[in-house]
Z-matrix of the N, CA and C atoms (Angstrom, degrees):
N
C 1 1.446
C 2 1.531 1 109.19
N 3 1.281 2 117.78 1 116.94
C 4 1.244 3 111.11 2 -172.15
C 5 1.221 4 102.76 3 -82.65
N 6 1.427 5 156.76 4 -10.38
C 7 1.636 6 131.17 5 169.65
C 8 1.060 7 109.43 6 -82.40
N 9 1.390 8 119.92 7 11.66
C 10 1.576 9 119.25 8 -177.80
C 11 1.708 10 98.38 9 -85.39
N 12 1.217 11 104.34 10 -44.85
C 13 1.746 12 128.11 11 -167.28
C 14 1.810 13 93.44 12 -57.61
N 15 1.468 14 85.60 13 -48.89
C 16 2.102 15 83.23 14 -170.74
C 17 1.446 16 116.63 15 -60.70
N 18 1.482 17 100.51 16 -2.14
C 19 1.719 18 95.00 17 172.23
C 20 1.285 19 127.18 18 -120.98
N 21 1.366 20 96.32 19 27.07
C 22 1.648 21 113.34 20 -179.93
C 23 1.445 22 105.33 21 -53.44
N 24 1.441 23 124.21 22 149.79
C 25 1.529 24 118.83 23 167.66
C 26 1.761 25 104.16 24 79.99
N 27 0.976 26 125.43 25 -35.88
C 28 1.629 27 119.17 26 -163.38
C 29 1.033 28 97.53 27 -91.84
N 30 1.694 29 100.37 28 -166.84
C 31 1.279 30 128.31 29 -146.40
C 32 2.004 31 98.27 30 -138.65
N 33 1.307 32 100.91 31 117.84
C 34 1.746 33 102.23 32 -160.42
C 35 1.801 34 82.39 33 -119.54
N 36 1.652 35 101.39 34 132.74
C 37 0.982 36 104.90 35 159.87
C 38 1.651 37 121.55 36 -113.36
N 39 1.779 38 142.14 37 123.40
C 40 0.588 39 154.23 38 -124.75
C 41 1.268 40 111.15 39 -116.42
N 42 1.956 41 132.21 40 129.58
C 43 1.068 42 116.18 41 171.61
C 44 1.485 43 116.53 42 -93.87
N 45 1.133 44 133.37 43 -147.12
C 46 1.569 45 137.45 44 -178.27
C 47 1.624 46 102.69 45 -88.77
N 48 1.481 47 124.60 46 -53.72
C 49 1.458 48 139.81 47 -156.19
C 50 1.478 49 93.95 48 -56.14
N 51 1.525 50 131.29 49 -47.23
C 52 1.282 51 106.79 50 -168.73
C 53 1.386 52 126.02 51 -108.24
N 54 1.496 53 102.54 52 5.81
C 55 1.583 54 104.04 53 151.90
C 56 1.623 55 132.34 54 -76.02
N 57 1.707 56 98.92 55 -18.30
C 58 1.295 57 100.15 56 170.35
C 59 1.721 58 111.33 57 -92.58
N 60 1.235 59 129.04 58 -3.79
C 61 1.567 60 129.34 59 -167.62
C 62 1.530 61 90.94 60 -88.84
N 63 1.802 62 116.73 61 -34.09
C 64 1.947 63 114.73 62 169.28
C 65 1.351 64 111.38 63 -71.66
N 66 1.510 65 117.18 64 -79.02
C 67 1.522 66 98.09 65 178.26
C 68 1.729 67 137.66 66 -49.13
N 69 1.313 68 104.47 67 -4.26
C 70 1.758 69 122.62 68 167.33
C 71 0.690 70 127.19 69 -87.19
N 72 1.748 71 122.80 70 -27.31
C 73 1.280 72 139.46 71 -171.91
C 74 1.376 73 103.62 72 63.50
N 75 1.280 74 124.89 73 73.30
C 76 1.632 75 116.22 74 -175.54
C 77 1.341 76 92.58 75 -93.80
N 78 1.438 77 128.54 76 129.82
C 79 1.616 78 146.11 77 168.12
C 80 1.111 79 128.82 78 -46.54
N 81 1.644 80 121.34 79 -24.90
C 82 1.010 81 119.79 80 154.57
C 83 1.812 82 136.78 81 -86.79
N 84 1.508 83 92.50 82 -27.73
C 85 1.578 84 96.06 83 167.78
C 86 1.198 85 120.74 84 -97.92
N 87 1.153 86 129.86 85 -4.03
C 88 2.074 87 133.91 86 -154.54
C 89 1.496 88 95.92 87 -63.39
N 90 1.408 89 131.15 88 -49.61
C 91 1.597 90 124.37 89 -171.37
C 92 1.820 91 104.69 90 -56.25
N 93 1.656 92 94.12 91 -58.22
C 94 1.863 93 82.12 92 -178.18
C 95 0.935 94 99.41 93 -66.42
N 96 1.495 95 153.04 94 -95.44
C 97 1.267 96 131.50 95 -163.98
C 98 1.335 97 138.20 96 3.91
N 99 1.380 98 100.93 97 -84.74
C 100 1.856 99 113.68 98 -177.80
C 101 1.645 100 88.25 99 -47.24
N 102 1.530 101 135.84 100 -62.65
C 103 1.487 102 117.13 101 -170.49
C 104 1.715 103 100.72 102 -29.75
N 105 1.260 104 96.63 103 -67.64
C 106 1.473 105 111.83 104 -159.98
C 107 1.885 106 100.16 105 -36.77
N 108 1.316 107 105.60 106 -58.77
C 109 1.530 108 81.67 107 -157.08
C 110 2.161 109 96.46 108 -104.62
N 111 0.913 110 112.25 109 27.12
C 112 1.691 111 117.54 110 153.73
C 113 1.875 112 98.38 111 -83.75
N 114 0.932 113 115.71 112 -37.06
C 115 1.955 114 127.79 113 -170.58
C 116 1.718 115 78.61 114 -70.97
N 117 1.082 116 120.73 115 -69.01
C 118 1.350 117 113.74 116 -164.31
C 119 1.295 118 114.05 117 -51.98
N 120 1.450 119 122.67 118 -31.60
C 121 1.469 120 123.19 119 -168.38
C 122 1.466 121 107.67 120 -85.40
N 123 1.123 122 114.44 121 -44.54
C 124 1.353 123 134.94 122 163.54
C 125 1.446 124 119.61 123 -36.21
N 126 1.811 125 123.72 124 -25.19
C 127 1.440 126 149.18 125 -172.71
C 128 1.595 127 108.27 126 54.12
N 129 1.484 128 103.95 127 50.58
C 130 1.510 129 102.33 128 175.33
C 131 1.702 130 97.55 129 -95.69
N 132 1.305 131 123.36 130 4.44
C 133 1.217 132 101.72 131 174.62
C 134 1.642 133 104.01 132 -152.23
N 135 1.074 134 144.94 133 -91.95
C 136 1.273 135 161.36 134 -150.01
C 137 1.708 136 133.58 135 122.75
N 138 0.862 137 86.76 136 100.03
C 139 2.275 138 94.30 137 -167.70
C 140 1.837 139 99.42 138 -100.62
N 141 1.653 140 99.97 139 124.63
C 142 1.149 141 101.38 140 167.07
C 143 1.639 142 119.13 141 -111.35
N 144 1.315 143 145.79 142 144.64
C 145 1.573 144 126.59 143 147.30
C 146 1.267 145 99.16 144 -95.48
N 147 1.427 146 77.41 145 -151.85
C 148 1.669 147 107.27 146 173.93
C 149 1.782 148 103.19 147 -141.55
N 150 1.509 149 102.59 148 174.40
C 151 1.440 150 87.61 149 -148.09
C 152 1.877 151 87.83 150 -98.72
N 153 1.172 152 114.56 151 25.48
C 154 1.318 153 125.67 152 165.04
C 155 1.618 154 93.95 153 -55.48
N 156 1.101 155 113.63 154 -63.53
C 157 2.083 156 128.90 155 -147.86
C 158 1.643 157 70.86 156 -71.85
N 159 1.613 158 149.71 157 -55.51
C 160 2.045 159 121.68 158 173.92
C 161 1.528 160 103.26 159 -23.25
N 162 1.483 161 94.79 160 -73.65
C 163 1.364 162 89.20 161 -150.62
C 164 1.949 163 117.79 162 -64.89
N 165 0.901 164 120.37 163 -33.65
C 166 1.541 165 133.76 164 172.17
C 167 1.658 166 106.12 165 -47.70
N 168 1.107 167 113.41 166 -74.36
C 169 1.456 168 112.46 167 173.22
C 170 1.203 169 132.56 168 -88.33
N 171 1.539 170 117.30 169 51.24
C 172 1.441 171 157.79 170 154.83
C 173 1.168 172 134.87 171 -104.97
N 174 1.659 173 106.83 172 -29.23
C 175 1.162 174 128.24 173 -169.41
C 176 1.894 175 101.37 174 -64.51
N 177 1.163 176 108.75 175 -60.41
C 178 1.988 177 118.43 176 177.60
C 179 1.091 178 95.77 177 -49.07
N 180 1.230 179 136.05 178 -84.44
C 181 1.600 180 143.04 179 -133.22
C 182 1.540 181 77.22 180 -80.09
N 183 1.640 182 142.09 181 -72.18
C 184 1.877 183 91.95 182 -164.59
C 185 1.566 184 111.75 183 -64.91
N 186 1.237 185 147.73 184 -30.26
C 187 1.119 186 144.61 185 -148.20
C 188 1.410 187 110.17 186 -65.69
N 189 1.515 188 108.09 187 -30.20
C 190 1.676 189 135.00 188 169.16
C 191 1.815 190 104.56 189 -84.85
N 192 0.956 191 135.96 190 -1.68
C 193 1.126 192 128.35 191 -168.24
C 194 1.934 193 122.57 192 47.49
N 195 1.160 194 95.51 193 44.15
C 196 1.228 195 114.70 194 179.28
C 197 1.597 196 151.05 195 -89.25
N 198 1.305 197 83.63 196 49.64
C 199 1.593 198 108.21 197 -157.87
C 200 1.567 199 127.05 198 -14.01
N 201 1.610 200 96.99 199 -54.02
C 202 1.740 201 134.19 200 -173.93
C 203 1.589 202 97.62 201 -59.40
N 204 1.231 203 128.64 202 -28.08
C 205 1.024 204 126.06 203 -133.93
C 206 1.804 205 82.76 204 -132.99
N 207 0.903 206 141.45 205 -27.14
C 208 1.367 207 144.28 206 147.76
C 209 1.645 208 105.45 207 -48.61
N 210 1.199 209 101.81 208 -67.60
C 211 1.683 210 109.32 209 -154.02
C 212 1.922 211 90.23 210 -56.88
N 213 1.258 212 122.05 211 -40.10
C 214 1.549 213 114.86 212 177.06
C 215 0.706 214 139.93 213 -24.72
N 216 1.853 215 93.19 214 -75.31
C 217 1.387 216 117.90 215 129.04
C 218 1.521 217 135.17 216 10.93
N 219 1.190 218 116.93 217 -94.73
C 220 1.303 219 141.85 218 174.03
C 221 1.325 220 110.11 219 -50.33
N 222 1.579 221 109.87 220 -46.17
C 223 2.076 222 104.38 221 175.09
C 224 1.416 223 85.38 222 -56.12
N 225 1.205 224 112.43 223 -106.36
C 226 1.382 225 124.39 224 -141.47
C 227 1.245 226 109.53 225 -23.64
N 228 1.351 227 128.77 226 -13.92
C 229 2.076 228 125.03 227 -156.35
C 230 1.387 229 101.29 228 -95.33
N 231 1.822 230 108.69 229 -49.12
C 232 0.957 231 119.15 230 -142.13
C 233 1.704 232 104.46 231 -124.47
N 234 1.440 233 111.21 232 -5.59
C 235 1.746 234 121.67 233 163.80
C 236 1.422 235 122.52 234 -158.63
N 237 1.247 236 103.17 235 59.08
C 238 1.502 237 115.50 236 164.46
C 239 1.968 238 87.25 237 -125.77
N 240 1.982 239 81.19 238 -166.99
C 241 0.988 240 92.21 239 172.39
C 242 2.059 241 126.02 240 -91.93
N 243 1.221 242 89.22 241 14.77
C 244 1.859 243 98.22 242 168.78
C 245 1.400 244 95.26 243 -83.92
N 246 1.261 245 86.33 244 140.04
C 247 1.975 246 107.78 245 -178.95
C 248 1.328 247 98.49 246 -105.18
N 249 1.693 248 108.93 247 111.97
C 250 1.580 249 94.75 248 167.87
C 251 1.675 250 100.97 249 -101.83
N 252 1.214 251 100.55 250 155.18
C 253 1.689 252 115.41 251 175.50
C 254 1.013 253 116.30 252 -114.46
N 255 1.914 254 112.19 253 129.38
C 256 1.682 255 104.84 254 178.30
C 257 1.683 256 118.21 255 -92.06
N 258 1.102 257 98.80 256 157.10
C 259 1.343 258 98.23 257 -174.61
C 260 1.575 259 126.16 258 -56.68
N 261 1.043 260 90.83 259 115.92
C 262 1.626 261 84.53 260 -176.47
C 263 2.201 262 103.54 261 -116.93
N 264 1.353 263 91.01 262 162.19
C 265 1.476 264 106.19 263 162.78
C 266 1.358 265 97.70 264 -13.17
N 267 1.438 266 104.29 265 -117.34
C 268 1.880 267 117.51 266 -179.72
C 269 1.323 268 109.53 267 -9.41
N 270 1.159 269 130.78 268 -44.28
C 271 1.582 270 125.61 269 -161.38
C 272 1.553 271 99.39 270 -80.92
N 273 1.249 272 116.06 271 -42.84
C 274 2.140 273 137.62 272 -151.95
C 275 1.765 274 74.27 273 -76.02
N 276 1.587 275 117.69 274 -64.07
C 277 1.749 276 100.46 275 -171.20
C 278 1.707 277 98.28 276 -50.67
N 279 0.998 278 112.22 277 -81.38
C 280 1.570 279 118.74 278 -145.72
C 281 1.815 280 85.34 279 -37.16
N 282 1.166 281 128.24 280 -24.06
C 283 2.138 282 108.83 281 -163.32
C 284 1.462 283 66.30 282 -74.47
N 285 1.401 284 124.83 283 -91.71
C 286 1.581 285 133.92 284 -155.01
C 287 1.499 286 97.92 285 -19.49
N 288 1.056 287 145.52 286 -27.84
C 289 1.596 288 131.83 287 -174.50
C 290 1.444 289 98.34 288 -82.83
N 291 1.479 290 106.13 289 -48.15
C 292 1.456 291 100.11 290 -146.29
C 293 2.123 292 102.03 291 -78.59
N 294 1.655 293 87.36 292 -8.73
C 295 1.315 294 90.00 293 -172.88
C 296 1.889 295 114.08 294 -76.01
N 297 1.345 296 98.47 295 -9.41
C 298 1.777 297 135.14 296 -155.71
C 299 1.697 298 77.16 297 -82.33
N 300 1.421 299 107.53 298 -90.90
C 301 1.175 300 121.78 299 177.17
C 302 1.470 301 131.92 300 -36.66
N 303 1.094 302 112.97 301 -38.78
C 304 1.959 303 105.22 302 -169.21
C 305 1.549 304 94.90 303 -154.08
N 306 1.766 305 116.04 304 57.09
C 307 1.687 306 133.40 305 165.74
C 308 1.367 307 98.72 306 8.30
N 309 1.302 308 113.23 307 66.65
C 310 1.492 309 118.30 308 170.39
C 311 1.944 310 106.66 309 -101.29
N 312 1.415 311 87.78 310 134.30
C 313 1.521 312 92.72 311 -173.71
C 314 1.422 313 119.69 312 -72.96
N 315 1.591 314 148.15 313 110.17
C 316 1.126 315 165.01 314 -153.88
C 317 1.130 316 100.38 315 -14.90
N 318 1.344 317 133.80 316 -73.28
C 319 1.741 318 130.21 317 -163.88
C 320 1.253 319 89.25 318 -68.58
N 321 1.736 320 153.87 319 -41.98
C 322 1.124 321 118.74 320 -168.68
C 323 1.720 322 108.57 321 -75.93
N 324 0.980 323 111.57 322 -30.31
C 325 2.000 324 115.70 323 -173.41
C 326 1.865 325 96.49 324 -51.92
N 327 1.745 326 102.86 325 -54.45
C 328 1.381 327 108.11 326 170.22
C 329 1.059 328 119.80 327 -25.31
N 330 1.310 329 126.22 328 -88.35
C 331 1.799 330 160.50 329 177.35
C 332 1.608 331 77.77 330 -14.90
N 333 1.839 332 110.92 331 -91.02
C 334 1.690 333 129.41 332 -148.46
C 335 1.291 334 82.61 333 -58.27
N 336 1.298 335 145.46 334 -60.77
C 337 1.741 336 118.71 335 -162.85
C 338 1.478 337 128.01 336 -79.00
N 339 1.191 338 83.76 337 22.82
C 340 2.014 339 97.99 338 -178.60
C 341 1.444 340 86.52 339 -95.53
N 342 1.303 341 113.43 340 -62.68
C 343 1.964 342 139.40 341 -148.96
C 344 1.809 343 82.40 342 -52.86
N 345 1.845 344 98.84 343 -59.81
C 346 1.900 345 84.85 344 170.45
C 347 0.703 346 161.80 345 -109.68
N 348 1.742 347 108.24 346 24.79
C 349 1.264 348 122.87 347 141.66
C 350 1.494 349 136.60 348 -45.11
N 351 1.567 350 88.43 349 -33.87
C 352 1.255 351 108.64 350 -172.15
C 353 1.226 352 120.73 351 -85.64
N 354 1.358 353 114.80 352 0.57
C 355 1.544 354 134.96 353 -145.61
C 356 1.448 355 138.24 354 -1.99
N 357 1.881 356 81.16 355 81.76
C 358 1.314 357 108.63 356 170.05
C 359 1.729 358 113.06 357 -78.97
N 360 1.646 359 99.31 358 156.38
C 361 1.398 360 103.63 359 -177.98
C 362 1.598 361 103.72 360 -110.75
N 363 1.290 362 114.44 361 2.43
C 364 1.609 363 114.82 362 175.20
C 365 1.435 364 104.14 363 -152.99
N 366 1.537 365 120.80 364 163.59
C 367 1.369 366 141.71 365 178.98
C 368 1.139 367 117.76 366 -133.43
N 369 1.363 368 124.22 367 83.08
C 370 1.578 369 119.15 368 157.27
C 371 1.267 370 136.15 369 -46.53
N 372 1.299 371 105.64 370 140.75
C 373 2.064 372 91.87 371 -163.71
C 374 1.772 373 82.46 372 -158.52
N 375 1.441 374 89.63 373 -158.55
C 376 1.584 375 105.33 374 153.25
C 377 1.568 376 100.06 375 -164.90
N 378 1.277 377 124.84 376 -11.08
C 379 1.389 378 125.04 377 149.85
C 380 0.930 379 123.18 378 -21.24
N 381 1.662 380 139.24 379 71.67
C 382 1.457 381 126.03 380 179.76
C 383 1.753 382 109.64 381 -83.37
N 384 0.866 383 87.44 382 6.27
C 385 1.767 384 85.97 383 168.01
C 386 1.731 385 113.02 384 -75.16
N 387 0.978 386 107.65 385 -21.23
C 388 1.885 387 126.69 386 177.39
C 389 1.400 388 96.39 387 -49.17
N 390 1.331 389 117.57 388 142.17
C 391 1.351 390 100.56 389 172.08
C 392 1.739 391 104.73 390 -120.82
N 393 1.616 392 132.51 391 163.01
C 394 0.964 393 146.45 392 -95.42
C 395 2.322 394 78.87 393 -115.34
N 396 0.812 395 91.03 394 103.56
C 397 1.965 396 101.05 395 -171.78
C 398 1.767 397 110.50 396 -83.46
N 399 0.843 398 140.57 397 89.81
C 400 1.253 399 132.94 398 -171.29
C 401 1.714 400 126.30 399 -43.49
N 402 1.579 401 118.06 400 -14.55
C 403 0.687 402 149.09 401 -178.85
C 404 2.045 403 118.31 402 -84.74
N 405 1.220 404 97.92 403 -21.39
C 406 1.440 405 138.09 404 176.91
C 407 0.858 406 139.85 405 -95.85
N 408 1.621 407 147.67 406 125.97
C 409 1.299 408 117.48 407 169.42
C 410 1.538 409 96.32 408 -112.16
N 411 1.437 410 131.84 409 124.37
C 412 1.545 411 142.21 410 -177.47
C 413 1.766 412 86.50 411 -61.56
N 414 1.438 413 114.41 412 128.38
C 415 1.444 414 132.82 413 134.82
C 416 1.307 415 122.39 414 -107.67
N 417 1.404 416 110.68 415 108.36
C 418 1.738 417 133.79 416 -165.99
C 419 1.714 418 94.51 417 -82.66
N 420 1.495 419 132.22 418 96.23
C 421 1.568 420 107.19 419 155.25
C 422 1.354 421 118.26 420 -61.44
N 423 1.422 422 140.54 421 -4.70
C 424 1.690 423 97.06 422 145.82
C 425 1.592 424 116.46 423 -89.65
N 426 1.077 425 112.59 424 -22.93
C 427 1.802 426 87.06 425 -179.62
C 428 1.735 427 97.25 426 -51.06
N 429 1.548 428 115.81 427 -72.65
C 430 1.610 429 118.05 428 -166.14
C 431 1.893 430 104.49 429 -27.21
N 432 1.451 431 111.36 430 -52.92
C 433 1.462 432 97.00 431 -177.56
C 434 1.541 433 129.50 432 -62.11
N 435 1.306 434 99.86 433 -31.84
C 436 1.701 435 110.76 434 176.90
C 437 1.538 436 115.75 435 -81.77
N 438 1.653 437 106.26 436 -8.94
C 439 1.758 438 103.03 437 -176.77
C 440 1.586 439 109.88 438 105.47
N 441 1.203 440 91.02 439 -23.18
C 442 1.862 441 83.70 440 -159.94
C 443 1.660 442 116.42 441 -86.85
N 444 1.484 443 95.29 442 3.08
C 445 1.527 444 99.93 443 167.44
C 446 1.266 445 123.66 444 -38.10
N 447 1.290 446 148.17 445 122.13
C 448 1.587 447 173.59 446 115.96
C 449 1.315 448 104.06 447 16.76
N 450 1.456 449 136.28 448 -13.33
C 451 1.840 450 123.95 449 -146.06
C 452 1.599 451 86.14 450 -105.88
C-alpha cells in the first residue's frame, strides 16, 4: 500500500473511527486498517491518540456488558505499540485554540492537539467534517479505500 510507505519514519496522529473499524472488523475498512496498524507494530511509523479515543470506544462494549471486547480495547490503547497521551495542560490550550479557530467540537480539538503535540505530520480519521489544519495532513479512510486519497 503505498500511503502506508509515505509515512515511513513519522509521526501519525490517530482518530477513534479507525481503531474501532480494526478491532470491529468493519468490512469495508479491515484491509486498510490492519495494514495501518501491522505498519505500526512493525515500527515503520509511530501513531499517537489521546486518551479521548479510551474513553469513546468504551462507551459500546460496557454498555453491552462486553468484557472481551473492553479488554481489546484496553491492549491495544494502553500496551501495544500506540502511544496514547493524557491530556495535559499544553495539549487542553492548543484544543482551546484550535477550538477558537476552526469551531471544532472538544474531543475533536482534543484528538488534533494531541497528533501536535506530539508532532505528528498526518491525522487519520474519516471525519470529513475536520477541516483542512495546515499543521496536518487530513488522511480520509474513505478517500484511501476508494483511491482518491490526496497523498
Amino acid at each position: 500500500m503505498e500511503w502506508l510507505r509515505q509515512l515511513e519514519g513519522k509521526i501519525i496522529g490517530l482518530d477513534t473511527s479507525p481503531l474501532i473499524y480494526f478491532i470491529e472488523e468493519h468490512p469495508g475498512y479491515l484491509d486498510t486498517v490492519s495494514g495501518f496498524f501491522k505498519a505500526m507494530e512493525r515500527g515503520d511509523f509511530t501513531v499517537v491518540t489521546s486518551t479521548v479515543t479510551l474513553m469513546e470506544v468504551l462507551v459500546h462494549p460496557l454498555r453491552k456488558n462486553n468484557a472481551s471486547l473492553t479488554a481489546e480495547y484496553r491492549d491495544i490503547l494502553l500496551h501495544s505499540t500506540l502511544y496514547t497521551q493524557e491530556l495535559t495542560n499544553p495539549i487542553a490550550e492548543q484544543a482551546a485554540q484550535l477550538r477558537a479557530s476552526y469551531s471544532l467540537r472538544s474531543p475533536d480539538a482534543i484528538q488534533i492537539a494531541t497528533a501536535m503535540h506530539a508532532g505528528a505530520s498526518h491525522f487519520l480519521t474519516n471525519d470529513i467534517r475536520l477541516p483542512k489544519i495546515a499543521a496536518l495532513k487530513m488522511l480520509f479512510l474513505d478517500e484511501i479505500v476508494s483511491g482518491n486519497s490526496k497523498n
